[in-house]
N, C-alpha and C positions, 0 to 999 in steps of 0.2 A: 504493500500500500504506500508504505514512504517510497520506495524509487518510483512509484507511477505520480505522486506529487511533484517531485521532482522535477519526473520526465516535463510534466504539465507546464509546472513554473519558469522550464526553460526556452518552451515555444516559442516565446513574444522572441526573444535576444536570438532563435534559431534563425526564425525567420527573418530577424531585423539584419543577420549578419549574410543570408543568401541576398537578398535586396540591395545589400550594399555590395557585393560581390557581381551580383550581374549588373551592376551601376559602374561600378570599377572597369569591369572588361569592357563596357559598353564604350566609357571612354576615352580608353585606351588605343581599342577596336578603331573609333571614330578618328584620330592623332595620327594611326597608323595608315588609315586610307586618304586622310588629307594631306598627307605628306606623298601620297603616293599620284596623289593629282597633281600634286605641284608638279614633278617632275613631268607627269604627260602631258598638262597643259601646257609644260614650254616647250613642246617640241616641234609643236609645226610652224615655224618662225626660224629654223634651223632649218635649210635647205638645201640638200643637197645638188649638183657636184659640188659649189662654189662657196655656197656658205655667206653668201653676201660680200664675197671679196671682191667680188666684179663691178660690183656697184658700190661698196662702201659702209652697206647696212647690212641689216641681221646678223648675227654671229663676228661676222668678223669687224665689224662696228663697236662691242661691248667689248670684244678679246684687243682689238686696237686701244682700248680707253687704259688700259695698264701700262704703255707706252707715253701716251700723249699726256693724261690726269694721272701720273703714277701716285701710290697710296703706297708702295714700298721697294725703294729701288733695287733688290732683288729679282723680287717677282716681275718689275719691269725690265730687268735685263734679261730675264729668263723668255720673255714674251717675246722679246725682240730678237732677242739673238736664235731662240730655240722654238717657237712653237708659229711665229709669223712666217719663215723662210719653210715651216711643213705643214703648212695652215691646213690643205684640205687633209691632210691625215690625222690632223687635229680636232676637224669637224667631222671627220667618223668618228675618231676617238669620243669626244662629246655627246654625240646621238645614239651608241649603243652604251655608254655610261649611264646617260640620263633614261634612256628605254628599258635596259634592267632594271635601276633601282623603281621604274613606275612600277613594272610588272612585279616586282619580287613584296614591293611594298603593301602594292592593291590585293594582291592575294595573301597574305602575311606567310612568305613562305622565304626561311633563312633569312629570317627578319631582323634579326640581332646585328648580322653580318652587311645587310642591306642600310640598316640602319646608320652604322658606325660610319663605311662607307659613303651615306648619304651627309653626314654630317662633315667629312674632312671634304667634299666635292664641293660644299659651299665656298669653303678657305678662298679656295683661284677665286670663284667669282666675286665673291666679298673685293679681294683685292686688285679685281679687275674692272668694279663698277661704281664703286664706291663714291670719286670722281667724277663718276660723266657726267652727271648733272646735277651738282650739289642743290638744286633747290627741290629735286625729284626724290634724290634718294635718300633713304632713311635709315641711317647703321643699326639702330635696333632691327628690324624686319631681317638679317641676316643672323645677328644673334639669336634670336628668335627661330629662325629655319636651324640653327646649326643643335640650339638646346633641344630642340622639340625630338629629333633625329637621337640626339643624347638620351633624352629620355626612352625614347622605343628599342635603343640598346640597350639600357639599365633591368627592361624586362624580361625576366625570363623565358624563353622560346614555349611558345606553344600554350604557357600557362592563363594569358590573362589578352593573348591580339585576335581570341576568335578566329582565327583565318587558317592555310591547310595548314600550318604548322602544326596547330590543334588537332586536324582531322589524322596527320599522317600518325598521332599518337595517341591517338582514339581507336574504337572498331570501327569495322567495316560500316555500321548503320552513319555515324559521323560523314564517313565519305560518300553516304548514300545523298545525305543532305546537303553536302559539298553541292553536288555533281547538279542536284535541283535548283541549288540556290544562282550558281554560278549558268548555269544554261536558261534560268529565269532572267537573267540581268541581260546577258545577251540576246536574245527575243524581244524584250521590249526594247534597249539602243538599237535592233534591227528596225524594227515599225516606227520607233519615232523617228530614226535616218530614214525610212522608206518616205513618211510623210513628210519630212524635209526634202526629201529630193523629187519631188512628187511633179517638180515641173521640169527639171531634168533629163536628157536623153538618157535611156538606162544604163548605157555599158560607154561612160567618158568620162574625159581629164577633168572634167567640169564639176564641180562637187557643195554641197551646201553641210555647213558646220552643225556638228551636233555640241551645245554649248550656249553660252552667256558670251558675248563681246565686250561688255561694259566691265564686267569681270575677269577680263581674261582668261577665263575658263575656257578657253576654245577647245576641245577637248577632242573628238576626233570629226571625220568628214568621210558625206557617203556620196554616192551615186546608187542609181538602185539597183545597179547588179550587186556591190558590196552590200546593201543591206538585206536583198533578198537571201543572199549566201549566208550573215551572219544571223540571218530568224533558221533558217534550214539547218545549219549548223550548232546553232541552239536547240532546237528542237531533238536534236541525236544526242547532244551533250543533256539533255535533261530524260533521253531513255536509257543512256549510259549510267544511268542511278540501279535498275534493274538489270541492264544488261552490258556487261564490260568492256564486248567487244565494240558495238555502236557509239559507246563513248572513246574508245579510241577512235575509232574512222572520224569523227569529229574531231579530236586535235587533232588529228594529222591533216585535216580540211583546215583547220583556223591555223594551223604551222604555214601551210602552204601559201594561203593567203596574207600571212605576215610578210614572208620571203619575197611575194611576190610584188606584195605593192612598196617594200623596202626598196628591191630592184628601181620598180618603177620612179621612185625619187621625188616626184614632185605631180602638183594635180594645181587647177586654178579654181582659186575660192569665188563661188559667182550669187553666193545667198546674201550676202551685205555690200550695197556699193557698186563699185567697179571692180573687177575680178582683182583676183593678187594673187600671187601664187604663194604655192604653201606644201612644205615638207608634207610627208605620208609615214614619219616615222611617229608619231602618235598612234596610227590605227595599226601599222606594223607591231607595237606595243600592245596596244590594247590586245589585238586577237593571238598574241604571241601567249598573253596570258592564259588563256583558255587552254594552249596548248599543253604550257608547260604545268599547268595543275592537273587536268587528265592524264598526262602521263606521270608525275608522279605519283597520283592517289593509287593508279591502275598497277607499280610497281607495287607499293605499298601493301595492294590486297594479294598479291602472289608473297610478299615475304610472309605476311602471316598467316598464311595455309597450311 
């Protein structure tokens, strides 16, 4: 009778202490996919071959600002003498840097590692933009990106970011709901890029943003063959819950599709304005991701058989 008093008395504090636990993941959860935006939404402003060295802007516009507004003559010597004279191998370097930590962030997968990483990849820009426009920039908002990144390292993997890290260390039911939740998100970015590209000729360079512009969210870009592929492609990613192999042929559908429009380099934005052209290594990212969580949820349920 006393231990079921007990038990009783301790409800309220049980409950108050789950509550604040799923409060905690929640956002944490929430830190670790905003950090995972930041990175994709600068990516289509990053253009491949050139990088804006042809003209003077994008990319190689901010990397020139360490040169010209140096914030530490190191890092300006290192600019000038090392990374200006191999620029466009600079601007790969940049865009599969910045496309990893989206994908590894957005999925919380070797997150710790993503993390840390994300936090030293501020350093360059901190001290490559610091200067350009002293009435634009604001040195907290770097501190800020670089602690935020500090903190999703100080968490321990898998325990409190919600995402596969979780699932790879969970059962199979976990990765069931992985595979639902992840091929739900992709289904609706497919219909709402469907409906963005709605005036669009289906299969061209010509694309309309899925995203906020006032917010720089710009976040990825369809035409409707891309978004019919990525609802089809979701659609197998969320039978790949029950059925393993269907969920493979979908990553390797949304791999293909990353590879492919990485190739392809660049698309002209024609939804705001007058067209502008714009990188495709955002959607390169985006569907890369899909990739690389089906195949490793799908490793996962073979190791523990």
């Amino acid at each position: 009778m006393k231990t079921e008093m007990a038990i009783r008395s301790d409800e309220p504090g049980a409950k108050w202490e789950a509550v604040d636990t799923r409060a905690r993941n929640f956002v944490i959860a929430s830190a670790r996919i905003a950090a995972g935006l930041l990175w994709l939404a600068n990516l289509h402003w990053k253009v491949p071959p050139n990088f804006g060295q042809d003209t003077g802007g994008g990319l190689y516009k901010y990397t020139r600002s360490a040169v010209d507004n140096p914030v530490w003559g190191v890092w300006s010597s290192i600019t000038e003498r090392v990374i200006l004279p191999n620029f466009h191998l600079f601007g790969w370097i940049v865009i599969l840097t910045d496309g990893t930590l989206a994908v590894l962030l957005l999925l919380g997968y070797r997150t710790r590692l993503a993390a840390l990483v994300g936090a030293f990849n501020t350093i360059p820009i901190f001290l490559s933009v610091l200067y350009y426009d002293k009435s634009a920039e604001w040195p907290w908002s770097y501190a800020m990106i670089f602690f935020l990144h500090l903190m999703l390292f100080a968490v321990p993997a898998g325990e409190h970011s919600q995402g596969i890290d979780t699932a790879l260390r969970a059962g199979r039911s976990a990765r069931d709901r992985a595979f639902l939740v992840l091929g739900g998100i992709a289904v609706i970015v497919g219909l709402v890029g469907l409906y963005l590209s709605r005036d669009l000729d289906f299969a061209t360079r010509q694309v309309a943003f899925f995203g906020h512009a006032k917010w720089e969210l710009k976040l990825i870009w369809f035409n409707g063959l891309a978004a019919v592929l990525t609802i089809a492609f979701g659609v197998a990613f969320i039978m790949g819950a029950r059925y393993r192999v269907i969920g493979l042929v979908a990553s390797g559908g949304f791999a293909v599709m990353a590879l492919v429009v990485l190739v392809q380099q660049h698309w002209n934005n024609v939804s705001k304005g007058a067209p502008a052209v714009v990188g495709t290594a955002s959607n390169a990212a985006f569907w890369a991701m899909f990739a690389l969580a089906g195949t490793v949820m799908i490793r996962a349920d073979r190791r523990q058989r």
